[in-house]
C-alpha positions as CSV (number, residue, x, y, z in Angstrom):
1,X,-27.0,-49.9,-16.6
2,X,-30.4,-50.5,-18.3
3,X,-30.9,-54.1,-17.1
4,X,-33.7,-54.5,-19.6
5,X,-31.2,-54.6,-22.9
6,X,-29.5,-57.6,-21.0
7,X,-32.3,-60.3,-21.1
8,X,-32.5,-62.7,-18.7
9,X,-31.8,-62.0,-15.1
10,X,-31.4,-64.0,-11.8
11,X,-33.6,-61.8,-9.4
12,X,-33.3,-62.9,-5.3
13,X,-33.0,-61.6,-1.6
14,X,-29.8,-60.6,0.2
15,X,-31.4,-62.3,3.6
16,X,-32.9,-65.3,1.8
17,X,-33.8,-66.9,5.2
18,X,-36.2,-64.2,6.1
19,X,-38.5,-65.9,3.7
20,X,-39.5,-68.9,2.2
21,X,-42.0,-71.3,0.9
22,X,-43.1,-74.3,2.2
23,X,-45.4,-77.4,1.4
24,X,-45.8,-79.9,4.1
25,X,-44.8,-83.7,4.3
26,X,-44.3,-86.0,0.7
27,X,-47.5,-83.9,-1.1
28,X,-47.2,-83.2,-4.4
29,X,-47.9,-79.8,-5.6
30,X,-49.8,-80.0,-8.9
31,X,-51.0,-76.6,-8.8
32,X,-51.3,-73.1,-7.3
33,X,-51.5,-69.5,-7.9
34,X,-48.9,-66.7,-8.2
35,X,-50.1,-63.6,-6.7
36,X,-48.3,-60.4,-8.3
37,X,-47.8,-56.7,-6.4
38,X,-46.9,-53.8,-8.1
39,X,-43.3,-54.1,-9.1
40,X,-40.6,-52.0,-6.7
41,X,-37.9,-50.0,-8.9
42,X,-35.5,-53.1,-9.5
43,X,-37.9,-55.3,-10.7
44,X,-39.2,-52.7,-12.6
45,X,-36.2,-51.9,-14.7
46,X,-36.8,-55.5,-15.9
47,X,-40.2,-56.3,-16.0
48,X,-42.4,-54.9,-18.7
49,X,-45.8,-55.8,-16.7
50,X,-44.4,-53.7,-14.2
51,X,-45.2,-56.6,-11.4
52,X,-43.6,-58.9,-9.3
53,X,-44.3,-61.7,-7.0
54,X,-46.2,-61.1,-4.0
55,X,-42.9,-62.0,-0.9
56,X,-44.4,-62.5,2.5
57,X,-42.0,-61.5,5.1
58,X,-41.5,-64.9,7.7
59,X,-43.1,-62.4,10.6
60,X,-46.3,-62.0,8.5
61,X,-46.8,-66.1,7.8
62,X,-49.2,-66.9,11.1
63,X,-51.3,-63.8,9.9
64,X,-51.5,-64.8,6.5
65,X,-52.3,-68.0,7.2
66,X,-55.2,-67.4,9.8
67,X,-56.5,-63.7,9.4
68,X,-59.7,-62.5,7.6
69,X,-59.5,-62.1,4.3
70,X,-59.2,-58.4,3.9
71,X,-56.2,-59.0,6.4
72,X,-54.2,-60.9,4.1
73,X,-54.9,-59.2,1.4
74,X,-53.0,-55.9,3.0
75,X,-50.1,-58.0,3.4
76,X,-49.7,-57.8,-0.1
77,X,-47.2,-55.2,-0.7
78,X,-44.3,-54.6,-2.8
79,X,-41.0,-56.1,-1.3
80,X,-38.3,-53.3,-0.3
81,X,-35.7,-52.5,-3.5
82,X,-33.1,-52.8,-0.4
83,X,-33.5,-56.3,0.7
84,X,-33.2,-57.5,-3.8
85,X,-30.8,-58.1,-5.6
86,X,-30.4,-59.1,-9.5
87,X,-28.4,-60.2,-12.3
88,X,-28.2,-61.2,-16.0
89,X,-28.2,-64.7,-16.7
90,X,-27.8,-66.9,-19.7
91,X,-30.6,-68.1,-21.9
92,X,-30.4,-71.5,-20.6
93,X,-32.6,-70.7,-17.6
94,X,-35.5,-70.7,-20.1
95,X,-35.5,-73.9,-21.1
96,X,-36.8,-76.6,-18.6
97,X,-34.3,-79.4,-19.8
98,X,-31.5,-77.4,-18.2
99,X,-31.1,-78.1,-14.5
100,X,-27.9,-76.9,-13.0
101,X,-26.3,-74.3,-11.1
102,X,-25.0,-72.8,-14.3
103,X,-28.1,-71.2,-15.0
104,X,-28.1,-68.4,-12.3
105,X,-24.3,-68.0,-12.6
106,X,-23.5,-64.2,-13.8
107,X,-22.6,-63.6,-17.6
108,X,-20.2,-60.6,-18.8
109,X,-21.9,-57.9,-20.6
């Protein structure tokens, strides 16, 4: 299926508790940074920058966290095809006024 042609797609991870993101106590985020890795096939197949975001795997947090530099930095990698799944979505989830679990549900194609 050329997933491209379809549009919008609902892109996530079979194990979605082996990875996460946190913030700690009532802080409000007001900013931050994406970091992007080369895209794996999947992703790929979708993206036309060829890139996805940078997924830390839970076992890698500490390191990330409290390592040099350069360290972190190789735990950038591209997430494994095998642990990814995706598909299309409505155009609703483009539009910030829509809030609802309608917006990752699965359309026909």
């Amino acid at each position: 299926m050329n997933l491209k042609a379809t549009g919008y797609h609902w892109v996530g991870e079979l194990d979605i508790s082996a990875n996460g993101i946190a913030s700690e106590g009532e802080d409000v985020i007001e900013s931050c940074a994406l970091l992007t890795v080369p895209a794996n096939r999947l992703i790929a197949e979708i993206d036309d920058d060829q890139q996805m975001p940078a997924i830390l795997h839970r076992e890698d947090y500490d390191e990330w966290l409290t390592s040099t530099a350069s360290k972190a930095r190789s735990l950038l990698r591209t997430y494994p095809l095998e642990r990814m799944v995706t598909h299309p979505v409505g155009p609703r989830v483009n539009y910030p006024e829509f809030d609802d679990a309608e917006l990752i549900r699965p359309i026909r194609q």
